[in-house]
C-alpha positions in Angstrom: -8.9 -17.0 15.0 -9.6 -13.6 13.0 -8.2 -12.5 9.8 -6.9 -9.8 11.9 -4.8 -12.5 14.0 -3.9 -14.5 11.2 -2.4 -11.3 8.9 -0.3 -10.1 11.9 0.5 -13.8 12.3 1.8 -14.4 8.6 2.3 -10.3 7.6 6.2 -10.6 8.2 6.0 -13.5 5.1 3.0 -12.3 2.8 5.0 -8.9 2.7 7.9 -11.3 1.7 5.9 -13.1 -1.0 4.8 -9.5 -2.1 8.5 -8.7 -2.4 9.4 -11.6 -4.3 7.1 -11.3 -6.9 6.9 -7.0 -7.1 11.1 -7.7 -7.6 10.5 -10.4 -10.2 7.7 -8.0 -11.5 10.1 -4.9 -12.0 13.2 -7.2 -13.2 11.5 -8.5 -16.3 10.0 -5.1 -17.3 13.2 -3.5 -16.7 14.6 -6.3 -19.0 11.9 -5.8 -21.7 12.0 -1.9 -21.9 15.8 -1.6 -21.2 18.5 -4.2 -19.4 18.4 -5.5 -15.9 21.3 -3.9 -14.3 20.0 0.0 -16.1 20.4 2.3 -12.9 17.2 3.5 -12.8 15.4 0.2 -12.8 17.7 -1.5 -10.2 17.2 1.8 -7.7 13.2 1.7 -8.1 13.8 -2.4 -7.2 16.2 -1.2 -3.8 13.3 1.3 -2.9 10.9 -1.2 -3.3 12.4 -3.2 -1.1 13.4 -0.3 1.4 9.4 0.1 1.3 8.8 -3.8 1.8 11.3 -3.3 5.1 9.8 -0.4 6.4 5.9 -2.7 5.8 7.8 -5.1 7.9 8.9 -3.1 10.8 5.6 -1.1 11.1 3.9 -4.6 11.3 6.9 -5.7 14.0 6.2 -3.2 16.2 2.4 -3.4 16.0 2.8 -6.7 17.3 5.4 -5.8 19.7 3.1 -3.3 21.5 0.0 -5.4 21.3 1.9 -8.3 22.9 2.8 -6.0 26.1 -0.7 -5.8 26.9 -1.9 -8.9 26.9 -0.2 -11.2 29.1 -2.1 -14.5 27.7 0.4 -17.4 27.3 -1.2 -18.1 24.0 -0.8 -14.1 22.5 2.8 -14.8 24.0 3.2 -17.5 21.4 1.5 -16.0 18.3 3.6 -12.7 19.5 6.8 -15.0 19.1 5.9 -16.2 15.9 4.7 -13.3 14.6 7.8 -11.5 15.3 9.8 -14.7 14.3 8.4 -14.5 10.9 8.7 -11.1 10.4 12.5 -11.9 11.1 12.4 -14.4 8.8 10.7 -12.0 5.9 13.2 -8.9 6.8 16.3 -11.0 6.3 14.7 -12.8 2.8 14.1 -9.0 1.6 17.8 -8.2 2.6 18.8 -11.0 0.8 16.8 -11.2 -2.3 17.7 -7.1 -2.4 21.5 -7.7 -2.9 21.9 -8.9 -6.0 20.4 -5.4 -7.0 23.2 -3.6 -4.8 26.0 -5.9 -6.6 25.9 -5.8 -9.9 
């Protein structure tokens, strides 16, 4: 397999693990230079994340499109979990995200 294979393979979950820490990253400043739930601090964490989702759905259709023109039984699978794990990263970002839209 490539690294191009294996990045669309796993993107959907790297750009979660990006997330994770870049909202852990931008939390503790925010509570160093001011307080965790200061306005401006928690709105550049939801546009992070906004960004982070809109990674994930360029990556989602990529692999959508490429899938349609290969009709390999083996693309069909790494197109399923491809897609799968972008799934899996979108609704991790939703969910790591509200905490920022409820406080």
């Amino acid at each position: 397999m490539t690294v191009r294979r294996w990045l669309s393979f796993t993107g959907g979950l790297l750009i979660w693990a990006a997330h994770f820490l870049g909202v852990y990253v931008i939390a503790s400043l925010a509570d160093v230079v001011a307080t965790a739930d200061d306005p401006a601090w928690r709105s550049g964490g939801v546009i992070f994340s906004l960004v982070c989702l809109a990674g994930i759905a360029v990556l989602a259709v990529g692999v959508f499109r490429s899938g349609r023109s290969s009709p390999d039984a083996w693309r069909g699978f790494e197109r399923a979990v491809a897609l799968g794990a972008c799934l899996i990263g979108g609704v991790g970002i939703v969910f790591q995200t509200l905490p920022l839209l409820l406080t």
